[in-house]
ZAKOL-714085 format. One record per atom (N, C-alpha, C): residue number from 0; residue in one letter; x, y, z. Coordinates in steps of 0.05 Angstrom, whole numbers, m for minus. Example, Ala and Ser with C-alpha at 12.3 -4.5 7.8 and 13.67 -1.06 7.14 Angstrom:
    i  aa      xx      yy      zz
    0   a     264    m114     156
    0   a     246     m90     156
    0   a     264     m66     156
    1   s     257     m45     142
    1   s     273     m21     143
    1   s     258       1     157
***
This chain:
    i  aa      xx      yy      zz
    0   x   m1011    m287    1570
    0   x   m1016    m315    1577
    0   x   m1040    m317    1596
    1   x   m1056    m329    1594
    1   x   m1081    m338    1612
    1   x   m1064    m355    1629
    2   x   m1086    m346    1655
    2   x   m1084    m368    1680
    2   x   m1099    m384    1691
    3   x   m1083    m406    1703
    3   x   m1096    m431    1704
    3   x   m1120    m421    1724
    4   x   m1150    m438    1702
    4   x   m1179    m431    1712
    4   x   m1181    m460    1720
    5   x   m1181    m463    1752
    5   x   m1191    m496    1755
    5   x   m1223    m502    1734
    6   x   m1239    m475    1739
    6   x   m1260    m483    1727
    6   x   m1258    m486    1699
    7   x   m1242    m467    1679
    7   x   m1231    m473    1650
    7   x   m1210    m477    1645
    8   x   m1200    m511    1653
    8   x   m1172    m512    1644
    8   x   m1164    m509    1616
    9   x   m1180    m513    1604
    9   x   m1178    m510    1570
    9   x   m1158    m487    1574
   10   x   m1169    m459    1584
   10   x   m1152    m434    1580
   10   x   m1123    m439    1587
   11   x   m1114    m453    1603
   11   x   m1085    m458    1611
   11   x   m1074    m475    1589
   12   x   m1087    m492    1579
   12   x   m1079    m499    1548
   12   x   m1072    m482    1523
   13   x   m1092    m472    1521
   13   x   m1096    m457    1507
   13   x   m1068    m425    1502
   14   x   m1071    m418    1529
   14   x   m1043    m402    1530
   14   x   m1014    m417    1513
   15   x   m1012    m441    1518
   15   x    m991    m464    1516
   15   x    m980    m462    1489
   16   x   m1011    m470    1477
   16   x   m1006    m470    1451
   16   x   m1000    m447    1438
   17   x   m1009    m426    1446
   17   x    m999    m395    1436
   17   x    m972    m393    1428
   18   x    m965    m398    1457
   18   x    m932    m382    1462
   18   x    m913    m406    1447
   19   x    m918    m432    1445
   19   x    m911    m448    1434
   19   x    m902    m444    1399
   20   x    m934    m421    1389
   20   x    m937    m421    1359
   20   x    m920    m395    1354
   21   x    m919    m373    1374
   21   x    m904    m347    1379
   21   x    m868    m352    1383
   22   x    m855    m375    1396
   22   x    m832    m375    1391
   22   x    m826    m392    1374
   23   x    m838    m407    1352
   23   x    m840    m424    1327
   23   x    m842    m399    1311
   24   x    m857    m376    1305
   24   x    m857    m358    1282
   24   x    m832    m344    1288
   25   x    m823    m336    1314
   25   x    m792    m324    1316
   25   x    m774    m335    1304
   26   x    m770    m363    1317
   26   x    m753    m379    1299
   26   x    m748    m375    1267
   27   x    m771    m379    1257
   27   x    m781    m379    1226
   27   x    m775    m358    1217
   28   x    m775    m338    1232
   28   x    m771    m309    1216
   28   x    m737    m301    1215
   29   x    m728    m311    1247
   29   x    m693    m319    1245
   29   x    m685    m330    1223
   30   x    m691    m342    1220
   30   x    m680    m363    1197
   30   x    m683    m351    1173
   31   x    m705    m331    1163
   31   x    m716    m327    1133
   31   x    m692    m308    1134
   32   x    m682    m291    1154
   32   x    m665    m263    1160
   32   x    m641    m278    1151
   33   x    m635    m294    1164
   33   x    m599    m303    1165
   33   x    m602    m314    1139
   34   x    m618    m332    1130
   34   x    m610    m330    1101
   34   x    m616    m314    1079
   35   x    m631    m286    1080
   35   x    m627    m261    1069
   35   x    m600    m255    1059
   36   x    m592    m252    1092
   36   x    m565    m244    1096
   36   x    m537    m258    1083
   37   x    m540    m284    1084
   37   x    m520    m295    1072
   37   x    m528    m295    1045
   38   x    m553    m295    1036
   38   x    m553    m292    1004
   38   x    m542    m267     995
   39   x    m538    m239    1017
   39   x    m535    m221    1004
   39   x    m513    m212    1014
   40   x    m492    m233    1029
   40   x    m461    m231    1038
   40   x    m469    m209    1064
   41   x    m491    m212    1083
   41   x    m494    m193    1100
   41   x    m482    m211    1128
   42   x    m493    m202    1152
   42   x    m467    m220    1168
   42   x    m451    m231    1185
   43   x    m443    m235    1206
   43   x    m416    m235    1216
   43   x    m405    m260    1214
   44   x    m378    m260    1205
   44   x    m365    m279    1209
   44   x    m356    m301    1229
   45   x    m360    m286    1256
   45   x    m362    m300    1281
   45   x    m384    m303    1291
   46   x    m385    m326    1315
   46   x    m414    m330    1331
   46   x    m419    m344    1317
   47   x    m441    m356    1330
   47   x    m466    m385    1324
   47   x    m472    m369    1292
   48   x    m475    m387    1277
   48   x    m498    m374    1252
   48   x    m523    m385    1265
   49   x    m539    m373    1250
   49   x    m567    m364    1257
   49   x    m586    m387    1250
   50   x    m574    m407    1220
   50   x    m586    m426    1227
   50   x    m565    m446    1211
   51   x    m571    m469    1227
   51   x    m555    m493    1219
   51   x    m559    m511    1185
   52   x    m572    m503    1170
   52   x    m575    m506    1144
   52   x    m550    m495    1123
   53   x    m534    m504    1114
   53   x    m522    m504    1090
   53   x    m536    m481    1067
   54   x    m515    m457    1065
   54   x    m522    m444    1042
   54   x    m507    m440    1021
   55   x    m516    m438    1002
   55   x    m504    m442     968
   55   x    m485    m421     967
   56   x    m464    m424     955
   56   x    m446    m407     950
   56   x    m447    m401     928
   57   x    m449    m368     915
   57   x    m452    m361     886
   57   x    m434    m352     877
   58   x    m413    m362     856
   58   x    m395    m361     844
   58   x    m397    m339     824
   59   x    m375    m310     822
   59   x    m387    m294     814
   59   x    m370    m310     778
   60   x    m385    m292     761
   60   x    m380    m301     730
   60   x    m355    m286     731
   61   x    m328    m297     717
   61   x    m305    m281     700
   61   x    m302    m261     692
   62   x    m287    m244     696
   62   x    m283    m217     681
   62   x    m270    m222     658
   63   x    m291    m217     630
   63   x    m277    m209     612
   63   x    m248    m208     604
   64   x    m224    m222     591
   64   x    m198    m202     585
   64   x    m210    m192     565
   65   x    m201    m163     566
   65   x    m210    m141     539
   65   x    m188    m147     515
   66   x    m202    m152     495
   66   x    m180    m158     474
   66   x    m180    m125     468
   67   x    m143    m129     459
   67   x    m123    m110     451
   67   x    m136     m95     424
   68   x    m142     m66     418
   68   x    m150     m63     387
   68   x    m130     m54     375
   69   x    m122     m67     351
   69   x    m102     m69     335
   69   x     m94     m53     326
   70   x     m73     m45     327
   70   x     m61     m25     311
   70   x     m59     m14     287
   71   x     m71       2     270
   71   x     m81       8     238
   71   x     m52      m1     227
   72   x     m44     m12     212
   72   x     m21     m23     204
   72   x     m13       6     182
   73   x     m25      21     172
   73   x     m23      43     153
   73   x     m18      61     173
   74   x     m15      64     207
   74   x      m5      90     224
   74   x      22      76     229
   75   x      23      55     229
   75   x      65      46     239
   75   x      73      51     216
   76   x      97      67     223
   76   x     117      75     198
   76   x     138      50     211
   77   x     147      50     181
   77   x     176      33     185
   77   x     203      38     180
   78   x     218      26     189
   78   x     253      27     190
   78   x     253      54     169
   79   x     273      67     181
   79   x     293      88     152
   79   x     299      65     144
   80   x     311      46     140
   80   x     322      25     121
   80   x     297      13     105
   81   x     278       8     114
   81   x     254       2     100
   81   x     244      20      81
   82   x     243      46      95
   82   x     233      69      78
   82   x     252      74      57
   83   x     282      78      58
   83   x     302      70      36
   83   x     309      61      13
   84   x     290      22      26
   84   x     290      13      m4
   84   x     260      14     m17
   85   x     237      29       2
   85   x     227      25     m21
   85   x     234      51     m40
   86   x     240      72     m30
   86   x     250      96     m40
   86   x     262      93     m75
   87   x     279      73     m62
   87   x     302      63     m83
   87   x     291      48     m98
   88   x     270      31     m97
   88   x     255       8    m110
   88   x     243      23    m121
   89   x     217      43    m122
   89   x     203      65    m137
   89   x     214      74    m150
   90   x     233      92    m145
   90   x     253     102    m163
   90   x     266      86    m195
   91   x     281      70    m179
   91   x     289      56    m202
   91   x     265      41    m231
   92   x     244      34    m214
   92   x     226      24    m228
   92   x     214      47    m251
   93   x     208      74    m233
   93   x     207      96    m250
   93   x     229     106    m270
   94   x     249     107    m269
   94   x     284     105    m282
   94   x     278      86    m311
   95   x     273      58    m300
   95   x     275      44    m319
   95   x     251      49    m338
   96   x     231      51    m332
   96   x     205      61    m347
   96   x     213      82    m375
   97   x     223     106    m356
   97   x     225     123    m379
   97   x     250     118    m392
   98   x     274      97    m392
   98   x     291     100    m411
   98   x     280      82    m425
   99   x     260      68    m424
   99   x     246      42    m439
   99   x     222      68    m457
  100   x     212      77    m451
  100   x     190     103    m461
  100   x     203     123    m487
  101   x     234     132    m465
  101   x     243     152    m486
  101   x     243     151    m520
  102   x     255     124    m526
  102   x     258     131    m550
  102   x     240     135    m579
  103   x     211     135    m558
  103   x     190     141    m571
  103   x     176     168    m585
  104   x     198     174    m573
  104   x     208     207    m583
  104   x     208     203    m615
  105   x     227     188    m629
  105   x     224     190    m657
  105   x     206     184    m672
  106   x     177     176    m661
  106   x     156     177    m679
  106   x     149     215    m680
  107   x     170     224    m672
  107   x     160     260    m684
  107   x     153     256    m710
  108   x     145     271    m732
  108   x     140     280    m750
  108   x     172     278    m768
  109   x     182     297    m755
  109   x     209     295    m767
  109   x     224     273    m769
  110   x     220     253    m746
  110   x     237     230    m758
  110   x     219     203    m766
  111   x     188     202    m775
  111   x     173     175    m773
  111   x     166     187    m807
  112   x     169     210    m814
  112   x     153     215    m844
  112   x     185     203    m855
  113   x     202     194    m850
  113   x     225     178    m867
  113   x     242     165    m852
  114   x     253     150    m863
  114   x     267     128    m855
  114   x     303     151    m849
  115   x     309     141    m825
  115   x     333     149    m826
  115   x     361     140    m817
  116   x     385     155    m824
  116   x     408     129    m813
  116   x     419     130    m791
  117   x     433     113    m772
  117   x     441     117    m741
  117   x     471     127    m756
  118   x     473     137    m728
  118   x     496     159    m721
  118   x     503     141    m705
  119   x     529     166    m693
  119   x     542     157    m665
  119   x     526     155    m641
  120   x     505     175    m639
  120   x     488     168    m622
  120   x     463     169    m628
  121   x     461     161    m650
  121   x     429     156    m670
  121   x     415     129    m673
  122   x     389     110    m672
  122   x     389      93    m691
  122   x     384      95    m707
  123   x     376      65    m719
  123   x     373      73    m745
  123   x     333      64    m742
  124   x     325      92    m761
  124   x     292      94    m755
  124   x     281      78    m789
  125   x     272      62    m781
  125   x     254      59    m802
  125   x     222      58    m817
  126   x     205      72    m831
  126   x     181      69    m832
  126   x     177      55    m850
  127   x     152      38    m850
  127   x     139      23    m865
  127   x     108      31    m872
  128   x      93      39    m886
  128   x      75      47    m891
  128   x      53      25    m884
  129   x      42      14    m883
  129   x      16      m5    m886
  129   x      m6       2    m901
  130   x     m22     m17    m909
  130   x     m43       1    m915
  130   x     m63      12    m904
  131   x     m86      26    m915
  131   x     m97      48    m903
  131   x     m75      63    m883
  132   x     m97      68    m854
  132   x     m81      91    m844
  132   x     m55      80    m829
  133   x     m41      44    m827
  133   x     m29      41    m806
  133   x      m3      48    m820
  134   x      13      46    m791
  134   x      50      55    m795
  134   x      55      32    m785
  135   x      85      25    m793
  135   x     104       5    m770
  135   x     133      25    m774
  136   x     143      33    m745
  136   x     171      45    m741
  136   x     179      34    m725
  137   x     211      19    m743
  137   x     216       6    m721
  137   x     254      25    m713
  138   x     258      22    m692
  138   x     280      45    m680
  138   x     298      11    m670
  139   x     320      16    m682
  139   x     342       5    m690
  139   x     369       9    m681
  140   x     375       1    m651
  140   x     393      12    m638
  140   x     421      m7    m636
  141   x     422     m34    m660
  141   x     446     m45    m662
  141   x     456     m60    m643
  142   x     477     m61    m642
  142   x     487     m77    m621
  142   x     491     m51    m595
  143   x     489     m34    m607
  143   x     496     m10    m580
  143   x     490      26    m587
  144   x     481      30    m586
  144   x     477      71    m587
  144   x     482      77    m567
  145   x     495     102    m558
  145   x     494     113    m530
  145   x     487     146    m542
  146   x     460     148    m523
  146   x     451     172    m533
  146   x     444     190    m509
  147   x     421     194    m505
  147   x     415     221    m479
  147   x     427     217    m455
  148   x     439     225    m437
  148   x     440     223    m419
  148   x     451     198    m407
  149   x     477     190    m433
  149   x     493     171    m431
  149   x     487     152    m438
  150   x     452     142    m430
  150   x     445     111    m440
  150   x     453     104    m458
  151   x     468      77    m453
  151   x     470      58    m480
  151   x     447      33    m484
  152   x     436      42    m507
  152   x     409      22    m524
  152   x     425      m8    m537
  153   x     410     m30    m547
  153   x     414     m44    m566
  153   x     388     m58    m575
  154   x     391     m76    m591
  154   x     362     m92    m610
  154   x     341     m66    m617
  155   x     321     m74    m610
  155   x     305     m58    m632
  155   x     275     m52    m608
  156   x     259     m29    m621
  156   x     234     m24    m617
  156   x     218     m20    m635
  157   x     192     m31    m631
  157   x     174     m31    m655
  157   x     145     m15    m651
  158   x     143      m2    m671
  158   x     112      15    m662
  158   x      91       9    m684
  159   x      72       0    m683
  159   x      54      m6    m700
  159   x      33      12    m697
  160   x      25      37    m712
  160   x       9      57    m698
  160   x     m16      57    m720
  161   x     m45      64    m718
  161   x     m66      80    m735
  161   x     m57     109    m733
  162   x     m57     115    m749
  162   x     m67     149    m750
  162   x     m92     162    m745
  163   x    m103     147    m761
  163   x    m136     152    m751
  163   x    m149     145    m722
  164   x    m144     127    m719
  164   x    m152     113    m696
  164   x    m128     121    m675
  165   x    m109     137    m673
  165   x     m98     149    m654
  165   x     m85     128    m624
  166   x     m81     104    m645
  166   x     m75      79    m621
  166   x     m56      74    m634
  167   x     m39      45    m619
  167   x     m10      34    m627
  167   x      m9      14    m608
  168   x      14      m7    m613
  168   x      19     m25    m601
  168   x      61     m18    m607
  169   x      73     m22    m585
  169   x      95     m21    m574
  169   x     110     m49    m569
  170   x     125     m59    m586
  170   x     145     m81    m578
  170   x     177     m83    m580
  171   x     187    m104    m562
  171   x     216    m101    m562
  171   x     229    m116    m580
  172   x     239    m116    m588
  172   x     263    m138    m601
  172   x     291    m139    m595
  173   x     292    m160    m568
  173   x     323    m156    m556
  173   x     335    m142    m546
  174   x     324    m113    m537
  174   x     330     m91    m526
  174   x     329     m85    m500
  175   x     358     m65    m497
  175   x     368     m73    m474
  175   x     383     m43    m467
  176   x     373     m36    m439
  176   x     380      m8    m436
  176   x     406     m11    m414
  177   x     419      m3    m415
  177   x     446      m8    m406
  177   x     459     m25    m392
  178   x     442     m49    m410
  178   x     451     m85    m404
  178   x     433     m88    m397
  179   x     406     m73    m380
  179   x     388     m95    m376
  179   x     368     m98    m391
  180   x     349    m115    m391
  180   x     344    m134    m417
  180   x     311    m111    m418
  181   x     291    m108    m429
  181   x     269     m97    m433
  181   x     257    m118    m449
  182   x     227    m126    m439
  182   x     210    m144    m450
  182   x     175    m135    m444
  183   x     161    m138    m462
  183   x     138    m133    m455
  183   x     118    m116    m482
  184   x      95    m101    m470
  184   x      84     m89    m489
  184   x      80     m60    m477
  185   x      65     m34    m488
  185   x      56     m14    m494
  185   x      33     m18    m515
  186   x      12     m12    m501
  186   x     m14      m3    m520
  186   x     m18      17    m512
  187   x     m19      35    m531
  187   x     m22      66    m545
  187   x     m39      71    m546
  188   x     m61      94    m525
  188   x     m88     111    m536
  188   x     m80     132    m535
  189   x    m100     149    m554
  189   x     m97     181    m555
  189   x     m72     193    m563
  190   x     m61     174    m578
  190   x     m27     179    m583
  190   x     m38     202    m606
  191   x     m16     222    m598
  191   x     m13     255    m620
  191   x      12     254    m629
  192   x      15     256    m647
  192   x      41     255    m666
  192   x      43     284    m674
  193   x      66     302    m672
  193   x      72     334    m678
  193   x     100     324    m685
  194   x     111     350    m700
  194   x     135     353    m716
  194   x     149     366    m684
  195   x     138     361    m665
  195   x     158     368    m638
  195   x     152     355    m617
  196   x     134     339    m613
  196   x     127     316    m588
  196   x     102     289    m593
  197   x     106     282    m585
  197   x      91     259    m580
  197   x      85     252    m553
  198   x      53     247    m557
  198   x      37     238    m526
  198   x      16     219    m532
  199   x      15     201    m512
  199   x      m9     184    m512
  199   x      m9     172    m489
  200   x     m35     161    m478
  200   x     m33     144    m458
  200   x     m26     108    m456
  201   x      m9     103    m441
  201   x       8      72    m447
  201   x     m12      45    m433
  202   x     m22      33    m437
  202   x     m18      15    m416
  202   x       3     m13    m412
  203   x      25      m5    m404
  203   x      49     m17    m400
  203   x      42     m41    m389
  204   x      57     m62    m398
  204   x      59     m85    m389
  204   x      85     m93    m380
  205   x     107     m84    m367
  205   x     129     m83    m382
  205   x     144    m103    m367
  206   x     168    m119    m365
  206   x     186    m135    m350
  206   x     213    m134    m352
  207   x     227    m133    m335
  207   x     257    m113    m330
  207   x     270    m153    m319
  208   x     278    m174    m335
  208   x     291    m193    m325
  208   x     307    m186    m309
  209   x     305    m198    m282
  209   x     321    m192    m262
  209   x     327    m174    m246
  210   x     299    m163    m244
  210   x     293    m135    m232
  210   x     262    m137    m227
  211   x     251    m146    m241
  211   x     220    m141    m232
  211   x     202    m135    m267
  212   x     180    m127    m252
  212   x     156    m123    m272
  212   x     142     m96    m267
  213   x     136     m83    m283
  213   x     114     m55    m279
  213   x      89     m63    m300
  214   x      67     m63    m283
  214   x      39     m56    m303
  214   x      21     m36    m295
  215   x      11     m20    m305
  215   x      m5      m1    m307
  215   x     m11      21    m327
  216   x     m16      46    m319
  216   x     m30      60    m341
  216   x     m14      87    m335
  217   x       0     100    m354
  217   x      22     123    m352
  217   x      10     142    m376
  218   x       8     165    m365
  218   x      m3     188    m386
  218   x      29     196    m395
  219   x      31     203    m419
  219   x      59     209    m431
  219   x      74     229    m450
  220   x      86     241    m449
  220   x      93     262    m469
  220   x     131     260    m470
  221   x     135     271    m495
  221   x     157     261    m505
  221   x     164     288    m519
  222   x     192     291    m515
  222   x     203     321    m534
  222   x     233     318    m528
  223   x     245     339    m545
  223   x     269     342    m545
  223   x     276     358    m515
  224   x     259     363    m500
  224   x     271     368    m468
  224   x     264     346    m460
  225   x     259     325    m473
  225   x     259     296    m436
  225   x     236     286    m447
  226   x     226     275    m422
  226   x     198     251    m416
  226   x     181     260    m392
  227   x     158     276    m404
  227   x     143     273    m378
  227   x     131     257    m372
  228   x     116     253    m349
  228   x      99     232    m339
  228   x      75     249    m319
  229   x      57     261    m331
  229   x      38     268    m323
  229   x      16     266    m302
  230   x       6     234    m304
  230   x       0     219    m283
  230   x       2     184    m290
  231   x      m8     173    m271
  231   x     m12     146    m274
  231   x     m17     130    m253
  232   x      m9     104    m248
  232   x     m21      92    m226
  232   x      m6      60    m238
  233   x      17      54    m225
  233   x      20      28    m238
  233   x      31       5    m215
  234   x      33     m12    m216
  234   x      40     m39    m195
  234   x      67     m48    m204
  235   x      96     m45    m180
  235   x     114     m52    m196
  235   x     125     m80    m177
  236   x     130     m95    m184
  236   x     142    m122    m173
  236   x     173    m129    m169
  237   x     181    m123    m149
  237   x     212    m133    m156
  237   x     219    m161    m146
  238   x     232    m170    m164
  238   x     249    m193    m165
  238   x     241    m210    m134
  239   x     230    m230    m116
  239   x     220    m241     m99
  239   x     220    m217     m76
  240   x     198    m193     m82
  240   x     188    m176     m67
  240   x     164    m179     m72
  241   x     147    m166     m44
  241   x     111    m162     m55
  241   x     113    m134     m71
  242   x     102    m136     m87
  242   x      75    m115    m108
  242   x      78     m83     m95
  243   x      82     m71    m101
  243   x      86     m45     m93
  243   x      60     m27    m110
  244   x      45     m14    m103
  244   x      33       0    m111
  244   x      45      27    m117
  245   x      36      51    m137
  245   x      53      67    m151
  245   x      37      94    m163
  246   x      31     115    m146
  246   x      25     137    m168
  246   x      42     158    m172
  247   x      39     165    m197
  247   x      61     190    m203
  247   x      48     215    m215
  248   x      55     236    m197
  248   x      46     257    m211
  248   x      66     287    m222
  249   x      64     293    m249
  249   x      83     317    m258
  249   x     114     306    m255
  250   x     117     285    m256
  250   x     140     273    m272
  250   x     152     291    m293
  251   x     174     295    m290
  251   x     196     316    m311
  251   x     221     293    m307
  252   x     231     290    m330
  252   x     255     272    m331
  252   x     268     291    m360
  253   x     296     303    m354
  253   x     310     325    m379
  253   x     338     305    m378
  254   x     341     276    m390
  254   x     371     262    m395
  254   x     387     280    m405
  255   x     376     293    m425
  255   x     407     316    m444
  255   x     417     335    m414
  256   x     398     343    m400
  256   x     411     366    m387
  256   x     420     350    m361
  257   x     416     334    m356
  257   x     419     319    m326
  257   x     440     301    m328
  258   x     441     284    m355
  258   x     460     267    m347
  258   x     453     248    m342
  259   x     421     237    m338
  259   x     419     214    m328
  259   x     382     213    m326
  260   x     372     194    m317
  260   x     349     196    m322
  260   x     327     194    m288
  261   x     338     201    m271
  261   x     324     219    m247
  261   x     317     242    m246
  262   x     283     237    m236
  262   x     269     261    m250
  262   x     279     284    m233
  263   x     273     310    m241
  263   x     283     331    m234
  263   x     255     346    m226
  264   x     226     337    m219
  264   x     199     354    m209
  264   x     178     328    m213
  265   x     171     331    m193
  265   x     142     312    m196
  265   x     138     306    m173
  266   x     127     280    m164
  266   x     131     257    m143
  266   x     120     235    m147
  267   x     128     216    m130
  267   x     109     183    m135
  267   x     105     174    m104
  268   x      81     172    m105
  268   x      72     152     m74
  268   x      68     125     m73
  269   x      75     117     m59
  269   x      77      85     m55
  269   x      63      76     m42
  270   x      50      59     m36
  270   x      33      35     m25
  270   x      53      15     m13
  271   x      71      12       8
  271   x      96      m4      10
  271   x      89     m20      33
  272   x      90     m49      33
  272   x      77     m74      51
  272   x     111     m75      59
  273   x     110     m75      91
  273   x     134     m91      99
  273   x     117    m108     133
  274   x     136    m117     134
  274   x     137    m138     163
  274   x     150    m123     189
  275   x     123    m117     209
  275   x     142    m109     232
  275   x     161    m125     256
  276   x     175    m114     271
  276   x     191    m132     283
  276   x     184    m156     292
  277   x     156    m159     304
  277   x     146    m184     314
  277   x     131    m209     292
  278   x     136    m195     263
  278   x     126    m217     247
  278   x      95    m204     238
  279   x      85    m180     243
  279   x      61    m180     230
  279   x      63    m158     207
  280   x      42    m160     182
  280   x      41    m147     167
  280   x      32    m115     164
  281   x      40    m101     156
  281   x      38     m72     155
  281   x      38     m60     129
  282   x      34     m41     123
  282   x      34     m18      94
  282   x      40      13     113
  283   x      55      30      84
  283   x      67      48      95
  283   x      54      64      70
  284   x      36      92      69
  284   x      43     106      44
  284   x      66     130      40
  285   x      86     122      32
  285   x     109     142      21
  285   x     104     148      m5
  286   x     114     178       8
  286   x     110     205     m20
  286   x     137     211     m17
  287   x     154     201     m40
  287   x     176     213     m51
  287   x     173     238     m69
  288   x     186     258     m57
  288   x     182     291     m76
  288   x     209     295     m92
  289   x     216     289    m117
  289   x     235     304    m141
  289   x     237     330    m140
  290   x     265     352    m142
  290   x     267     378    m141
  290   x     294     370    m162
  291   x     296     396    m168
  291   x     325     403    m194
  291   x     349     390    m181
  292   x     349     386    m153
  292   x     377     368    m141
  292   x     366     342    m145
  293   x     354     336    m148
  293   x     353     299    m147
  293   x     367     296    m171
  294   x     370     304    m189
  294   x     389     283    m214
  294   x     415     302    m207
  295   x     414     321    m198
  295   x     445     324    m186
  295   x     462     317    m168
  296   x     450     325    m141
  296   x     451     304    m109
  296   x     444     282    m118
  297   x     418     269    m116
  297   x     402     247    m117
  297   x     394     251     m87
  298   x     386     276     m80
  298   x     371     285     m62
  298   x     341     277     m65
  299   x     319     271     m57
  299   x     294     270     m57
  299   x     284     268     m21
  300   x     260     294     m23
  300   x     244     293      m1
  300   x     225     271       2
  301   x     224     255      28
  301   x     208     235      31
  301   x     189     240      60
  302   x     155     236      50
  302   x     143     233      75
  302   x     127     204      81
  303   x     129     203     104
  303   x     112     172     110
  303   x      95     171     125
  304   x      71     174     109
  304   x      47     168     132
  304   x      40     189     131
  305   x      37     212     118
  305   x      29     239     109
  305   x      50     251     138
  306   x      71     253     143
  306   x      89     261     166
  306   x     101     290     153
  307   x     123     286     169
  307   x     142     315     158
  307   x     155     305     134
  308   x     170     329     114
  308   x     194     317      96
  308   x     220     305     111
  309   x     227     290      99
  309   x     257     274     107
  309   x     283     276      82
  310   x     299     281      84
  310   x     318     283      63
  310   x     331     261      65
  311   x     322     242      36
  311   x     343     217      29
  311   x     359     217       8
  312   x     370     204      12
  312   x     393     198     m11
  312   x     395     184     m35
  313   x     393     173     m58
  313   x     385     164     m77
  313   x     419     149     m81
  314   x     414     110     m83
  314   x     444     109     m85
  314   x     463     111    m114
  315   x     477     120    m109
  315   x     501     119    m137
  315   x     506     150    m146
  316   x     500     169    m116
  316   x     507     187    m119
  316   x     529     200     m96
***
């Protein structure tokens, strides 16, 4: 600070104004600090604040809720009671197939080159020649036959086949495999006719009143040991159920030796939609495995979800 010059009072001014502009920049620089500080939550909570101006409060943004990721509906397995019926639902759908299939057996050689008469447990086969290369055989099971493996048949089946052309068409007439009703078609490719089996590939249309529907495509062979089922891939529908998806592979079905028409080697996997406890939708793939006890027991190994085997029970045994 300068001192007062009687001769230059200016300088005693002059000091004035200095210290004047020196605790104005302190101020100013106070102030730029304290609101640093509060912009950057720096601080104390007590004492004078630093300056009397109002500062903005910054509201931090929401945290995210993390949505839940959903559960693959194909890793939840469902109920043993769930897995049960579809067990039982496949099954049967497969059951009814081949006693609807079997009697396709008598386009052998031996019984389609003539017409023949029903027995006690025979129908009655008839051929019709057409011209050129076609056939019509129609298999004639009366009001009732009881033949392989106990089934009792009635009404009729019809086969309209080329020879040449190695195709056919398959229809019912009233026929009905141990009361229940059979409706629908079979178209025949690659069908082989031998004096000991018959094979072709189907594509089934088929409908079981009061039970459901099967459509798809079944590779097939036919002999005096049984019905195989090679492979296939078919959609079966039961009665106000969803659509079941269906592959089968090495299907062996022997009615003369079994008694009944549960296959005895193969398996079928399922594609099976059920509802979990809280109401949402799910799929399960079950592999049902056939061994020589399933038409005895009605034993069959079941896995779900590519899991371990499970031993179920097949009912009406």
């Amino acid at each position: 600070m300068y001192r007062r010059n009687r001769h230059h009072p200016y300088r005693a001014e002059r000091g004035s104004a200095v210290s004047r502009r020196a605790h104005a920049l302190r101020a100013l620089t106070a102030a730029s600090f304290a609101t640093l500080l509060a912009g950057c939550g720096g601080g104390s909570e007590t004492g004078s604040p630093l300056v009397s101006s109002p500062v903005a409060t910054v509201t931090p943004a929401p945290t995210p809720t993390p949505t839940p990721t959903p559960v693959p509906p194909a890793s939840v397995s469902p109920s043993r009671e769930q897995t049960q019926a579809a067990v039982n639902g496949a099954t049967a759908a497969i059951t009814l197939t081949t006693q609807a299939l079997e009697p396709l057996g008598y386009l052998s050689e031996g019984d389609a080159t003539r017409s023949r008469q029903s027995g006690s447990s025979r129908p009655q086969v008839t051929v019709t020649r057409g011209g050129g290369d076609g056939i019509t055989v129609t298999i004639d099971f009366g009001t009732g036959t009881t033949g392989a493996g106990g089934v009792t048949r009635s009404g009729s089946v019809s086969v309209n086949y080329n020879r040449t052309g190695r195709s056919g068409l398959v229809t019912f007439g009233s026929y009905t495999v141990n009361g229940q009703a059979v409706s629908g078609t079979l178209s025949l490719t690659q069908l082989t006719i031998t004096s000991q089996d018959v094979s072709y590939i189907a594509d089934a249309d088929l409908a079981f009143p009061g039970v459901g529907t099967l459509q798809g495509s079944l590779t097939c062979g036919l002999s005096g040991d049984g019905v195989a089922l090679s492979t296939g891939s078919v959609t079966v529908t039961g009665e106000g159920q969803p659509p079941l998806s269906a592959s089968v592979s090495g299907l062996i079905v022997r009615p003369s030796a079994s008694g009944n028409f549960v296959p005895n080697a193969g398996s079928v996997t399922v594609i099976y939609p059920y509802t979990l406890p809280l109401g949402a939708a799910a799929t399960a793939t079950i592999a049902i495995t056939f061994t020589d006890q399933s038409p005895v027991s009605g034993a069959v190994q079941v896995s779900v979800n590519g899991g371990s085997q499970v031993l179920y029970t097949l009912p009406g045994f």
